[in-house]
Steps between C-alpha positions, in 0.01 A plus 500: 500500500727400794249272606440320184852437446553377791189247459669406174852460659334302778302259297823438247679352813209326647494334130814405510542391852157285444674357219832412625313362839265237230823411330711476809226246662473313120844473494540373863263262432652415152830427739326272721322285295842463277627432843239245605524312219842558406576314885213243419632401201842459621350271789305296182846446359658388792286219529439443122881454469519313830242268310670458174856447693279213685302333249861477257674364818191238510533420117917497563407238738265322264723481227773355672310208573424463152840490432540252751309248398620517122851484593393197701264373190847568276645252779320224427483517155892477509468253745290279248576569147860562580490798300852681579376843376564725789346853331180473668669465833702787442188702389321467811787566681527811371166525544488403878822787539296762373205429677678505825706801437155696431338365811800665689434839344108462551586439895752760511247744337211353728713579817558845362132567495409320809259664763395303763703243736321217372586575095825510607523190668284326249798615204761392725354114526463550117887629478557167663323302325655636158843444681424130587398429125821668379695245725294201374575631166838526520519152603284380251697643229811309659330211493368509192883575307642286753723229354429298841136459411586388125694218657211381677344191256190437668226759386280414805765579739606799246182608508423476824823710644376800220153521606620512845695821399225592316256546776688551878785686636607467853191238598299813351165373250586797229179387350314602814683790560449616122093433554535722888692777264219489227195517738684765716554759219183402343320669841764722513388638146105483599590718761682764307223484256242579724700781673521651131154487447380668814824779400334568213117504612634744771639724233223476273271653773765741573484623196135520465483738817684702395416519117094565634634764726730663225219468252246738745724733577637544084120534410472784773815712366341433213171684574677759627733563213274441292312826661789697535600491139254385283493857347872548398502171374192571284713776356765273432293280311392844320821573391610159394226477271621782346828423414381141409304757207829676417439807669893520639425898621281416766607527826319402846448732800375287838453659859522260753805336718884620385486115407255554227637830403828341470404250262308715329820724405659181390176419261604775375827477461469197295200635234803754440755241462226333225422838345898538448542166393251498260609814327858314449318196387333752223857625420626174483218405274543766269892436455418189452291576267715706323760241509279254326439739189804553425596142508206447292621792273819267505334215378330696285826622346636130494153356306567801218907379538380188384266566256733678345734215493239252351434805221889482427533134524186505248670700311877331527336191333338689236863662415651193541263324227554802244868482546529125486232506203606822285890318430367142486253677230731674303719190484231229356401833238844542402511140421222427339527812308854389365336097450234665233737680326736258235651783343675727813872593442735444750532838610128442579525212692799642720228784558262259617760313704643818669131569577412171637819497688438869654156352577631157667786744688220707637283191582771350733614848698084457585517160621856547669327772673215298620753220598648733743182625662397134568849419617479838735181408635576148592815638686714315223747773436782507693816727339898332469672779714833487360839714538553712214687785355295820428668533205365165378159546574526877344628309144205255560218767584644740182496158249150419575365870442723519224311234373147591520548871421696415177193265417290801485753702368472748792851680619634406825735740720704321733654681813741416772723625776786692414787329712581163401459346828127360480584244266715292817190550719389181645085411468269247622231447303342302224610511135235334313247677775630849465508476093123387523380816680736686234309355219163590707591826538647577118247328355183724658766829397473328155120394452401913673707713258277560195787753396767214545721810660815406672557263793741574780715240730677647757741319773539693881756433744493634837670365869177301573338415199496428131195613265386383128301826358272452240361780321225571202347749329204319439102574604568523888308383825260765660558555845180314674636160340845501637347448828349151305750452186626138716147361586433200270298520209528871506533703192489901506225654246720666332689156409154316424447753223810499346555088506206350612682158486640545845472191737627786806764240657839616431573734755340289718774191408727819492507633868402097641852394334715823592360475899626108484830662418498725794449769256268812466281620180402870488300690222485800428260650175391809370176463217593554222851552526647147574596267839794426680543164656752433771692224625682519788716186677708530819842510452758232504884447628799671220658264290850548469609581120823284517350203621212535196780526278 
């Protein structure tokens, strides 16, 4: 057992001695082919940019003598025409400037990258040159601005004395020395050219060496690794396939190098990481798709929301059209009625008038009504918060239920705060606004009494607030529809049976006119036994009696 273990041990380590040794010698000779050519190429670029600095020194060189001549052409144009413009002279100036300055960097650099005696020498007779032609063209510009020369009436003798700067300096032919420049850097650059050329056909087999030799010696590791673990990675493959088919719970066992063995543990590491993130992708799915029905349970509940609100609207305009039709109705009967009959008394036609009148009265409280839904929806209503005494507004409020109970003949208790003091109490609110919802509110106690019982009117006072209390004894509201009594178009059961002429938009008016007085409307209803409305208002500043005096 010793023995085999040993043999085991022993053939691990020659493994992985074998296999640092093949990397160790690929990477060595990785190294020194980067090397090689890495030192091969730098050589290529030495004399690739020694060529470029060259052939842009030879086109410098070129150029100026293009520039030259022009100015000179430009010369004797203004020596004939006697054209005075002097941009064109000016342009090449700046041209001829430039040109020189950029030969001087092109040397400098050329010097820089110099590598023999003789390209050194050769850039100093260029240096010179460039240095003789900045002389010539410093007197040339001279001559040319020169007020001397302008004085000068004979063009021949002019001309003569320019082209004379022109083309020598010091007994020195600068056309000659321009053409020995040209020719010299034009050899100059043939020779770089060439020296770049055989660079980079020296590199090129360089690199061929060595990529042949590198190319054996990968396709022999390559046999032998190919050998050595051929049969983990067919196991590999094995279990790949299977979690490509889902299986997450399968898990790979390969005997072989602690290389293998490692990578095998962290195969399966990761098929555990996928089992555990797919079972949180499940959650998540299934959260999610509880999420999504109760939003569509949501949407649900808004679609049967709506519904009902078409069924009410439907059923708004159907109310509105018997309550608009039934007065208009008995109006035109009562008249036509009293036109057939000649004979009435007058006590008969005050009958028919009080009718028509009760009929025309009831007609406009429905179209007032409607007038104030419109003017609520389009955001028309907008309440006159004035200062007022309480005890005002308590005469007002009292008058107009005085009014509409004693049209019914119903009894109305009034009830107020013992201590005198509430009458002085400032308020903020809206007279006309707060005797509308009063109407509203006596009105519905009025039309849901069939025993015509009693109507109470009741006036709190406490250190924040001030209420209005109405109460009835009429038919009630059951408790499910107090939740709803505000929604528009809504009428309770109870109140369709009992006056199915309802349009179901007075307590909505109701508590949209007391919240635009920073008020609050509560009710509170027992079936069958009557409902109490409340007002309540926050509380203004005291009036001071003597001063209301």
């Amino acid at each position: 057992m010793r023995l085999i273990e040993r043999r085991q041990f022993w053939e691990m380590t020659m493994f992985r001695y074998r296999l640092a040794f093949v990397l160790a010698l690929l990477l060595t000779l990785i190294l020194a082919q980067a090397g090689v050519a890495y030192w091969s190429n730098q050589v290529a670029n030495q004399h690739l940019l020694r060529g470029q600095i060259s052939s842009q020194i030879l086109q410098g060189f070129m150029q100026l003598s293009t520039e030259k001549q022009q100015l000179k052409v430009w010369l004797a144009e203004y020596l004939l025409i006697k054209d005075g413009s002097t941009l064109k002279r000016d342009m090449r100036f700046s041209k001829i400037e430039a040109l020189l300055h950029k030969l001087n960097l092109l040397t400098e650099q050329a010097q820089q990258h110099s590598l023999t005696v003789q390209d050194f020498s050769e850039i100093n007779q260029q240096i010179k040159v460039i240095s003789l032609f900045e002389t010539n063209f410093a007197s040339l510009k001279k001559a040319l601005r020169s007020w001397e020369i302008a004085k000068i009436t004979d063009d021949d003798e002019r001309w003569l004395l320019l082209s004379q700067s022109f083309d020598r300096v010091d007994d020195t032919d600068l056309r000659q020395l321009l053409t020995q420049a040209i020719s010299l850097q034009q050899q100059r650059t043939s020779r770089y050219e060439e020296a770049a050329l055989d660079a980079l056909s020296n590199v090129r087999a360089v690199i061929t060496s060595l990529a042949v030799f590198g190319m054996v010696s990968g396709a022999l590791l390559g046999v032998w690794l190919l050998r050595t673990l051929s049969k983990p990675l067919a196991e590999l493959v094995k279990s790949t396939t299977a979690l490509e088919q889902g299986r997450l719970d399968h898990r790979i066992s390969i005997s072989g190098p602690d290389e293998l063995k490692t990578l095998a543990r962290h195969f399966n590491y990761m098929a555990q990481s996928l089992e555990q993130a797919q079972q949180k992708e499940r959650m998540s799915r299934q959260l999610i798709e509880r999420e999504v029905a109760d939003r569509t349970q949501e949407l649900a509940q808004a679609l049967q929301t709506l519904e009902k609100a078409k069924h009410q609207q439907k059923e708004f305009f159907a109310n509105v059209s018997h309550e608009l039709r039934s007065p208009a109705t008995a109006i035109l009967g009562e008249a036509q009625i009293t036109l057939r009959s000649r004979h009435n008394s007058d006590d008969e036609y005050r009958q028919t008038l009080l009718r028509i009148s009760e009929s025309a009265e009831q007609l406009a409280f429905r179209i007032e009504d409607l007038l104030m839904l419109i003017r609520h929806d389009e955001r028309l209503f907008h309440p006159a918060l004035t200062e007022l005494l309480l005890g005002e507004i308590w005469q007002a409020v009292v008058r107009q239920a005085s009014l509409l109970t004693h049209a019914q003949q119903v009894e109305l208790t009034v009830n107020t705060p013992a201590q005198g003091e509430w009458q002085t109490q400032l308020c903020y609110t809206d007279r006309d606004k707060l005797l509308m919802v009063i109407r509203i509110l006596v009105d519905n106690a009025l039309r849901y009494d069939p025993t015509q019982r009693p109507i109470g009117l009741n006036l709190e006072l406490d250190e924040e607030a001030w209420r209005v209390q109405l109460v009835d004894q009429g038919i009630g509201i059951a408790e499910a529809d107090l939740s709803v009594i505000f929604e528009r178009y809504f009428r309770a059961e109870n109140g369709k049976r009992y006056r199915p002429d309802g349009l179901g938009i007075g307590l909505t008016l109701a508590q949209s006119i007391v919240k635009q007085l920073d008020g609050e409307i509560r009710i509170e209803s027992v079936l069958e036994q009557g409902t109490t409305v409340t007002l309540t208002f926050p509380r203004g500043e005291e009036q001071d009696a003597n001063l209301i005096d």
